[in-house]
MARPA-681794 format. One record per residue (C-alpha): residue number from 1; y, x, z; residue in one letter. Coordinates in steps of 0.2 Angstrom, whole numbers, plus 2048, in hexadecimal, padded with zeros to 3 digits. Each point is the difference from the previous one (the first is absolute). Example, Ala and Ser with C-alpha at 12.3 -4.5 7.8 and 13.67 -1.06 7.14 Angstrom:
REM residues 2
[1, [7EA, 83E, 827], 'A']
[2, [811, 806, 7FD], 'S']
This chain:
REM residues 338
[1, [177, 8A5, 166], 'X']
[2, [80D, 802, 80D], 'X']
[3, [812, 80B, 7FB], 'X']
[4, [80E, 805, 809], 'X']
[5, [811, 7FE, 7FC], 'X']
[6, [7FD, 7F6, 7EF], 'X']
[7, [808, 7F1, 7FE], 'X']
[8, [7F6, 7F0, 7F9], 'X']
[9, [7FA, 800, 7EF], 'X']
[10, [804, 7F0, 7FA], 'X']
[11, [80A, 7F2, 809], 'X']
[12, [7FB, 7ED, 7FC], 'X']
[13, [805, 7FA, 7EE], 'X']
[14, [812, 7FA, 7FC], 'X']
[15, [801, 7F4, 7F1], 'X']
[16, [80A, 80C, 7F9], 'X']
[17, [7F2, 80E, 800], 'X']
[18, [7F1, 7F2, 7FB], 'X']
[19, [809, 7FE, 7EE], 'X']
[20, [800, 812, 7FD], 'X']
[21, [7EF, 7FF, 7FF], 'X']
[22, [7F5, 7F6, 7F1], 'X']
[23, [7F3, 7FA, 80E], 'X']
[24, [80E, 7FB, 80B], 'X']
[25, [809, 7F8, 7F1], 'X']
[26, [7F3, 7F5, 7FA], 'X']
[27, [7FE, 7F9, 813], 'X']
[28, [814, 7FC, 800], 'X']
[29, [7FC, 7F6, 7EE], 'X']
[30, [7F0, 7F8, 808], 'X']
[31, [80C, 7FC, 811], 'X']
[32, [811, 7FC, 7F5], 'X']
[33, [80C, 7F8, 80D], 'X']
[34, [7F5, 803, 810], 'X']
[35, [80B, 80F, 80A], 'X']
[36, [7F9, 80E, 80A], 'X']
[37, [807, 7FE, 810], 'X']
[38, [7F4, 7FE, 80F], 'X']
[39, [804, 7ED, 7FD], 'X']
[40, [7F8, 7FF, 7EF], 'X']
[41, [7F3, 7FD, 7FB], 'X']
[42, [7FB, 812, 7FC], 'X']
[43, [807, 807, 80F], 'X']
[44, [7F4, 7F0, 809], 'X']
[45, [7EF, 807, 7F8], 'X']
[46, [805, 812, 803], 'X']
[47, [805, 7FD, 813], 'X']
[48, [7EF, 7F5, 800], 'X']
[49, [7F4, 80F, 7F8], 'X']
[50, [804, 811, 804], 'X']
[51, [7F4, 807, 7F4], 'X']
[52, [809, 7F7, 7F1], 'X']
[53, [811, 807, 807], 'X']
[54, [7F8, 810, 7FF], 'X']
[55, [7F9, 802, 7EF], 'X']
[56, [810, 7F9, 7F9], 'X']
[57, [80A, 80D, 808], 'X']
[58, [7F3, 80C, 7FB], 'X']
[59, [800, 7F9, 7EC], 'X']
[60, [812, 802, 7FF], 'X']
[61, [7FF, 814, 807], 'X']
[62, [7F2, 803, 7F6], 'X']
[63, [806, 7F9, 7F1], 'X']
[64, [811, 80C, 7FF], 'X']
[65, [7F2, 80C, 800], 'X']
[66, [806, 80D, 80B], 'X']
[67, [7F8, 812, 800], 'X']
[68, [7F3, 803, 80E], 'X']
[69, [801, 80E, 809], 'X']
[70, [7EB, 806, 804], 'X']
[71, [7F6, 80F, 80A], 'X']
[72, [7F4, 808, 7F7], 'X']
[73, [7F2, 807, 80A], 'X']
[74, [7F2, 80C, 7F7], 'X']
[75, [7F1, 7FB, 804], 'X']
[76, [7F1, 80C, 7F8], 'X']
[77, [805, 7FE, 7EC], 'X']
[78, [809, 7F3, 800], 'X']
[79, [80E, 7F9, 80C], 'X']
[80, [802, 7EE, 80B], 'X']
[81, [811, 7F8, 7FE], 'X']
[82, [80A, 7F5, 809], 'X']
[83, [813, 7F9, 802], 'X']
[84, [80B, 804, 809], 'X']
[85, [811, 7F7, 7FD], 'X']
[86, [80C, 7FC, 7F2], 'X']
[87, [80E, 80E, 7FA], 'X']
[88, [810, 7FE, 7F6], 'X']
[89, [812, 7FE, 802], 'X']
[90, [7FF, 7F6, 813], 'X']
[91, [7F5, 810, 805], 'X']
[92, [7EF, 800, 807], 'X']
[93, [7F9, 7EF, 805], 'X']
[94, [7F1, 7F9, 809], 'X']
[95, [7F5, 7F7, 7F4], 'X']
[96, [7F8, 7F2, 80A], 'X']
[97, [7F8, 7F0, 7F7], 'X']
[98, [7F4, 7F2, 803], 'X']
[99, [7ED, 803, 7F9], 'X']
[100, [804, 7F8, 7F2], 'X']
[101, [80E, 80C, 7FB], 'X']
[102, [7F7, 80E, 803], 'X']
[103, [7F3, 7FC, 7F5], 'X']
[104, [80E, 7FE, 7F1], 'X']
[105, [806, 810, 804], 'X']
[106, [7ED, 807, 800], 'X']
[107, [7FC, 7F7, 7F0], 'X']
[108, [80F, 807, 7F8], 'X']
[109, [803, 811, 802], 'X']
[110, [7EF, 804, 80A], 'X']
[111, [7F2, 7FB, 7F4], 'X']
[112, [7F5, 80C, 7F7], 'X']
[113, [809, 807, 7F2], 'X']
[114, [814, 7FC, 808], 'X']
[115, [808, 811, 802], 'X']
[116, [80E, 806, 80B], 'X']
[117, [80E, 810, 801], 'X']
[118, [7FD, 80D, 80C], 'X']
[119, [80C, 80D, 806], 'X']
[120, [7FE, 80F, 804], 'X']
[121, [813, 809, 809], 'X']
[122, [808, 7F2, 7FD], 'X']
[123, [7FE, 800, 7EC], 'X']
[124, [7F2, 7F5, 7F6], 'X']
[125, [7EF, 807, 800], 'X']
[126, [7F1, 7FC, 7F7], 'X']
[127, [7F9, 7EC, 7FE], 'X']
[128, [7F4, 7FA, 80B], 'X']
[129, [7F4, 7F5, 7F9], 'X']
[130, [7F6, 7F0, 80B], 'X']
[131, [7EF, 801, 7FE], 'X']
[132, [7FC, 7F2, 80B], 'X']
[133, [80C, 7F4, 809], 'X']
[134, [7FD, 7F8, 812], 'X']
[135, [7FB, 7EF, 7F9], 'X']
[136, [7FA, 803, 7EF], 'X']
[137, [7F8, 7F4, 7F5], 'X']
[138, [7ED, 7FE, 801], 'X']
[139, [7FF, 80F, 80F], 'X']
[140, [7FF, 7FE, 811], 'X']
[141, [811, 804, 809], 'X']
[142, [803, 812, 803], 'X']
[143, [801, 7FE, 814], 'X']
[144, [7FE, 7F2, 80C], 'X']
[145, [80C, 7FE, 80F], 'X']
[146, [7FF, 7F3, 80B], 'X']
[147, [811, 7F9, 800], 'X']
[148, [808, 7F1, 7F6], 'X']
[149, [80A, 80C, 7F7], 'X']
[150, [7FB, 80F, 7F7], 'X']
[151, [80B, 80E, 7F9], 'X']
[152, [7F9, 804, 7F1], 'X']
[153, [7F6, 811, 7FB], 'X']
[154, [7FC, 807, 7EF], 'X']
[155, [7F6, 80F, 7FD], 'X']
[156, [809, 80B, 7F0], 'X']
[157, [7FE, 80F, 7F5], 'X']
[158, [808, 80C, 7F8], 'X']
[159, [802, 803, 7EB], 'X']
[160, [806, 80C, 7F5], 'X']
[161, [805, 813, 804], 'X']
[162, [806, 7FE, 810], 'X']
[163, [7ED, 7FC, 807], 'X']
[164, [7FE, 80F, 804], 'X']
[165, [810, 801, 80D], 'X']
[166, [7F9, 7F2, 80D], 'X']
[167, [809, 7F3, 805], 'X']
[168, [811, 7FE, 804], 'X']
[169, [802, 7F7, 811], 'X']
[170, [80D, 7F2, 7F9], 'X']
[171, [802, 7F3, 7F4], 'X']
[172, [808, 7F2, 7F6], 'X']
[173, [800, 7F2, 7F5], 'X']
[174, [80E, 805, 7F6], 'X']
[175, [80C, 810, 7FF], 'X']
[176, [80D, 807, 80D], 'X']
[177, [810, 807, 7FA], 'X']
[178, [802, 814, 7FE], 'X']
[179, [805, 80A, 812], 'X']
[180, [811, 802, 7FD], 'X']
[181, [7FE, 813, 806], 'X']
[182, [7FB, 80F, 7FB], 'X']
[183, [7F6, 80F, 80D], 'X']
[184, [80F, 80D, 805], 'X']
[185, [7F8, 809, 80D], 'X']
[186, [7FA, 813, 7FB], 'X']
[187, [7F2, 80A, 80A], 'X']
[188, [80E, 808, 809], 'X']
[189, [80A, 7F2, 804], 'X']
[190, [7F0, 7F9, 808], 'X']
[191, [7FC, 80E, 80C], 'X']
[192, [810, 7FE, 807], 'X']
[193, [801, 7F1, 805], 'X']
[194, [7ED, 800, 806], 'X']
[195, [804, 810, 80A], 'X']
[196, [807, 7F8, 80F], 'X']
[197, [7F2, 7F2, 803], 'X']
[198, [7F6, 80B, 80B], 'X']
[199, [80E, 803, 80E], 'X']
[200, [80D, 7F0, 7FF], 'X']
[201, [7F7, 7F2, 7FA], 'X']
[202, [7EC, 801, 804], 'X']
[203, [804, 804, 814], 'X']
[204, [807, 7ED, 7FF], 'X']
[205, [7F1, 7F8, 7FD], 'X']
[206, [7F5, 80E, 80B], 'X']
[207, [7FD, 80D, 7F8], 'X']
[208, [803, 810, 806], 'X']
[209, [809, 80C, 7F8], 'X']
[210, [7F6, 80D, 7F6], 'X']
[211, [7F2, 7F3, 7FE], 'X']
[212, [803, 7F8, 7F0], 'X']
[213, [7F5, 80F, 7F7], 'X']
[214, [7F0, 7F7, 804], 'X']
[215, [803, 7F2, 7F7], 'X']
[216, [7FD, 7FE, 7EE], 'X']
[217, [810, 7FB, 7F6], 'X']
[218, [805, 7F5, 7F2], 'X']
[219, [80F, 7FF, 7FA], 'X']
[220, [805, 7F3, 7F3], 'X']
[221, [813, 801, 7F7], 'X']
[222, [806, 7EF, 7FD], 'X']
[223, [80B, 7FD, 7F3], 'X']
[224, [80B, 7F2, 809], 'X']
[225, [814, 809, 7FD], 'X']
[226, [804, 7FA, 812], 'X']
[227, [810, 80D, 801], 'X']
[228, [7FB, 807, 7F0], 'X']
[229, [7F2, 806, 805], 'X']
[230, [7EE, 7FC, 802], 'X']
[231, [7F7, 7F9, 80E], 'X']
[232, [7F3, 80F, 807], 'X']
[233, [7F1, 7F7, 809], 'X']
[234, [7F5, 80F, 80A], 'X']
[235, [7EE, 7FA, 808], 'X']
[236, [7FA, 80A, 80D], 'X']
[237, [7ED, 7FF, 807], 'X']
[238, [7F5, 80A, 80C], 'X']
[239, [7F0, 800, 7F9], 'X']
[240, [7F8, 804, 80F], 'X']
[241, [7F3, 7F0, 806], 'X']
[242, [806, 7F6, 80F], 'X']
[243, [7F4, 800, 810], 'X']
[244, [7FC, 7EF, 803], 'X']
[245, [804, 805, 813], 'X']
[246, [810, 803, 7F9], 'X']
[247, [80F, 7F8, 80C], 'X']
[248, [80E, 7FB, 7F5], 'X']
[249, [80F, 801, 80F], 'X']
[250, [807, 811, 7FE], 'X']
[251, [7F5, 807, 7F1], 'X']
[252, [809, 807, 7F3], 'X']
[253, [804, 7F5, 7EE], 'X']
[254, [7F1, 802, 7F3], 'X']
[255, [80A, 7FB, 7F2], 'X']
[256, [814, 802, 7FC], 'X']
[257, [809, 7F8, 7F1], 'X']
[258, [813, 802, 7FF], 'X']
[259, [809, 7FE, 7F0], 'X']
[260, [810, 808, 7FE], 'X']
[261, [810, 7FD, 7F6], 'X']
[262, [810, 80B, 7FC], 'X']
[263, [810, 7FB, 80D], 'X']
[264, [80E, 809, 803], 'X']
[265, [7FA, 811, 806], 'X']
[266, [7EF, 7FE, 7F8], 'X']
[267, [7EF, 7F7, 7FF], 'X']
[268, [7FE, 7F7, 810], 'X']
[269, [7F2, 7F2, 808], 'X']
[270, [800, 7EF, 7F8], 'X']
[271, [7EC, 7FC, 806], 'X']
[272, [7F5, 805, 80A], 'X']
[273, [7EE, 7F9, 806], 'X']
[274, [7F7, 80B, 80D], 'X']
[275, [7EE, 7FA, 80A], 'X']
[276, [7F1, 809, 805], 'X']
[277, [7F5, 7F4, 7F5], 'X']
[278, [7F3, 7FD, 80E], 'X']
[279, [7F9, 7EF, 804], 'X']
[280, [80E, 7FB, 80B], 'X']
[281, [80F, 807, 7F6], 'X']
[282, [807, 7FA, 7EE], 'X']
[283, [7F2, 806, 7F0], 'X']
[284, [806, 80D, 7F7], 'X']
[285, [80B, 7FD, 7F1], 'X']
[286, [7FB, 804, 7ED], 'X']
[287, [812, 804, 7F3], 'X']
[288, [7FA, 7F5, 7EF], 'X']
[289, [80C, 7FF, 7F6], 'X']
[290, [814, 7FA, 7FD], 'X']
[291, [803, 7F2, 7F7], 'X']
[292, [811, 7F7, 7FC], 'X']
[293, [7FC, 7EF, 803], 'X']
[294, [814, 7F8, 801], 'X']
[295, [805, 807, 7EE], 'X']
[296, [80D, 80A, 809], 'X']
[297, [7FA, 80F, 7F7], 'X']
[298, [7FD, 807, 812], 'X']
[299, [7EC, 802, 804], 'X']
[300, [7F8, 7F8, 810], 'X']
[301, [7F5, 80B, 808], 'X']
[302, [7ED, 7FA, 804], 'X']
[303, [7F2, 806, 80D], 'X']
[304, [7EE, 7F8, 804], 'X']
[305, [7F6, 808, 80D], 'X']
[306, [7F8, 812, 7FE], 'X']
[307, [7F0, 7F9, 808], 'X']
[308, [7FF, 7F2, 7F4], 'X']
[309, [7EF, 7F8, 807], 'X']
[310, [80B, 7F8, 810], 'X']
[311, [80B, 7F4, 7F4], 'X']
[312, [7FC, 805, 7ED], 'X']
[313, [80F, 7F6, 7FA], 'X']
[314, [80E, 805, 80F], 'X']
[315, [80E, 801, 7F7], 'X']
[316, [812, 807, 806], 'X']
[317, [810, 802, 7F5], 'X']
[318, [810, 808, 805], 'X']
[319, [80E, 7FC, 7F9], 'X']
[320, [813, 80B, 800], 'X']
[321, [810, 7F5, 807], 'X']
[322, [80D, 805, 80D], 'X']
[323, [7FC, 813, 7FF], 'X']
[324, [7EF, 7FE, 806], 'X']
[325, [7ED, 7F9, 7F9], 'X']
[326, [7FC, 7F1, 808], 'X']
[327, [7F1, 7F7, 800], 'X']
[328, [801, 7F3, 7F2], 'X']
[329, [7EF, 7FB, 800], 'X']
[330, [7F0, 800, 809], 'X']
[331, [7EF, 7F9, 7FF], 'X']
[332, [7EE, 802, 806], 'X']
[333, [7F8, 7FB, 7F2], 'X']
[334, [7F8, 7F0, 808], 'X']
[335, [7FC, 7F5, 7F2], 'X']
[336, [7FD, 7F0, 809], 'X']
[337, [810, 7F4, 800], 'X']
[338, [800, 7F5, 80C], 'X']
């Protein structure tokens, strides 16, 4: 899985960090008096054999037990699952382990009968239940990739009253912290600061003025408090089919998503992602959901792709800083790790 603007998950193990860990901790009473700099002997055998460098790194991560961040795709009555990173306090982190760790984080929170939290607008959900994880005892794995390491996939389903609802696109191992804010847009306040989209801010990304009223629109109100406010996210897409003769140069944007916040003399741009959605141009974006994934209180705002066959697991999250929403996070769902 590949991201953008993501620092690296976990550096190489300090003996400072190994004796927070039991694991680590009974190594350092097996190794009393041998050090950990690259001169050791530990650091000799971990410079010697990458894979056991990496599983140590990895059993000291996964030991602090940090909450997994996972897509959940419906798929007929039940739904496919698969991580996507780690989130907390340090913010949203790619999750990237030897084989080895993956199937300790499949074996513990993936397994028929784990459960995990969704969310739904930024607030827990219902549970989602495994029925069957990707290397579960006795079974077959789920899937078969051919490359030497396999990001893990479990299939889940929904329990209790909320089955009824579908399911929500994201999920955890543990339980993100209350949005800090509240909606404050009314009906009216929304129309106003919609009603210049049409003439000052769609002709930037091609679209002719007057034109916006073929497209079909979604508009989503976030409750982020950028300037007191919340954040308005407006998806606009002409459902009219493409020709496949269709030349992209020149042709007029299929899609438009612009998300706007309150400034000083009212809402203005702080996104906005435009293409035709042909062969040749960017696919189509899809709005799933908004998360807060840095316990800011602030939610971060996540998109997959609308024609979900071309990557079922592209993932992309925005995230608010310097007066804009910046990619924070993006991947294309390739779960082979090389």
């Amino acid at each position: 899985m590949r991201s953008f603007g993501v620092r690296r998950l976990f550096p190489a193990p300090s003996c400072t960090t190994l004796r927070r860990t039991p694991i680590a901790a009974l190594a350092i009473a097996v190794l009393t008096g041998v050090g950990c700099g690259s001169d050791s002997a530990v650091g000799r055998i971990f410079s010697s054999d990458p894979s056991v460098s990496r599983w140590t790194r990895d059993s000291v991560l996964l030991e602090e037990r940090p909450e997994i961040l996972f897509r959940v795709l419906p798929d007929g009555g039940s739904a496919l699952v698969v991580p996507l990173g780690t989130v907390g306090a340090e913010g949203l982190r790619a999750l990237k382990l030897s084989e080895r760790g993956w199937r300790r984080v499949d074996a513990e929170y993936m397994h028929a009968g784990k459960t995990l939290t969704a969310y739904r607008r930024g607030r827990q959900a219902e549970s989602i239940r495994m029925f069957r994880g990707m290397w579960q005892p006795g079974a077959a794995p789920l899937d078969t990739l051919n490359c030497p390491v396999v990001i893990p996939m479990a299939r889940a389903i929904l329990t209790g009253a909320d089955e009824g609802r579908g399911f929500a696109p994201l999920a955890t191992t543990g339980g993100r912290p209350p949005l800090a804010h509240a909606l404050t847009l009314s009906p009216a306040e929304i129309a106003k600061a919609l009603e210049n989209i049409g003439t000052l801010v769609a002709p930037s990304s091609g679209i002719p003025p007057g034109q916006l009223a073929r497209y079909e629109r979604r508009v989503v109100q976030v409750p982020t408090g950028v300037n007191g406010s919340s954040t308005l996210l407006v998806e606009y897409n002409d459902p009219a089919p493409l020709p496949d003769s269709l030349k992209p140069f020149g042709e007029r944007p299929r899609q438009f998503i612009v998300a706007l916040d309150r400034g000083t003399y009212g809402f203005r741009p702080t996104y906005s992602f435009s293409t035709v959605g042909s062969r040749e141009t960017p696919p189509r974006l899809e709005f799933l959901d908004y998360l807060d994934v840095d316990n800011d209180g602030v939610p971060e705002l996540f998109f997959g792709l609308r024609e979900r066959a071309l990557a079922p697991l592209y993932t992309l999250v925005l995230r608010y800083e310097n007066e804009a929403w910046r990619e924070l996070y993006r991947t294309v769902g390739n779960r082979c790790d090389f």
